[in-house]
N, C-alpha and C positions, 0 to 999 in steps of 0.2 A: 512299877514294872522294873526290874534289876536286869543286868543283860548275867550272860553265867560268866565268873570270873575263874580265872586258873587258879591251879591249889597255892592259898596262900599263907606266909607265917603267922602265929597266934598276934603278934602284934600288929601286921596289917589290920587281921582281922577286928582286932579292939579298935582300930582305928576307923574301919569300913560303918561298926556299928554306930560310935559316936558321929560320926559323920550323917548318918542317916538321921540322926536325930534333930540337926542346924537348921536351921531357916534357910532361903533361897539364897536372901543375900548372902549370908554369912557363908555358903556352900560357895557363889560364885567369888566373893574377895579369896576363898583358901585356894580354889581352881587358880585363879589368878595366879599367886604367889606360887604356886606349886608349879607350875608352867613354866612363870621364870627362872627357879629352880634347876628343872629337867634345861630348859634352854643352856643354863650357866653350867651343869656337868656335861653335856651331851655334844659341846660343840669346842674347842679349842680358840682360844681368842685370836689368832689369824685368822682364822675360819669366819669369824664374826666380824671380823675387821673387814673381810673381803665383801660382805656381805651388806654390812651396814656403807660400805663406798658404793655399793652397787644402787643403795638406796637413795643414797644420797645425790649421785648423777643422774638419777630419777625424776627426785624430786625437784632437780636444778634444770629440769628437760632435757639438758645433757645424754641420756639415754633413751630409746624408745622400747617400750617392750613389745615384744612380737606373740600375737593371739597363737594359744596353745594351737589350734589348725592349721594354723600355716610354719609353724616349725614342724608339724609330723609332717605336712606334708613336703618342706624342704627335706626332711631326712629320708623320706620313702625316695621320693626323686633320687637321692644320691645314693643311699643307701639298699633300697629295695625293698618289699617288703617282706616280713619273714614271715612263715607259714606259725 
């Protein structure tokens, strides 16, 4: 099953078909690679800096993360909620 893709260029295309052809593994190492990719154009290395400390005070307990539910609902509190 394919999902429908936007109109794309002839080389996409060449590339969507060989693609379809790979083995599972070999589909998910290219996913992979193609991921860190988009990660490495899509983000500005401040951005990633901030990011990867935020991980890291995490991991050092240093941080606690707060369950998505109770930040909306800190924000409704303060904020309201919007129609």
């Amino acid at each position: 099953m394919s999902a429908a893709l936007p109109s794309l260029s002839a080389s996409a295309q060449v590339v969507l078909a060989a693609l379809s052809q790979l083995s599972l593994e070999d589909k998910t190492i290219i996913t992979s690679w193609l991921h860190t990719e988009l990660l490495n154009e899509a983000f500005p290395q401040w951005e990633m800096d901030i990011v990867n400390e935020r991980l890291s005070r995490m991991d050092q307990g240093l941080s606690i993360p707060i369950p998505w539910e109770e930040v909306k609902a800190q924000l409704d509190a303060k904020w309201g909620r919007k129609p």
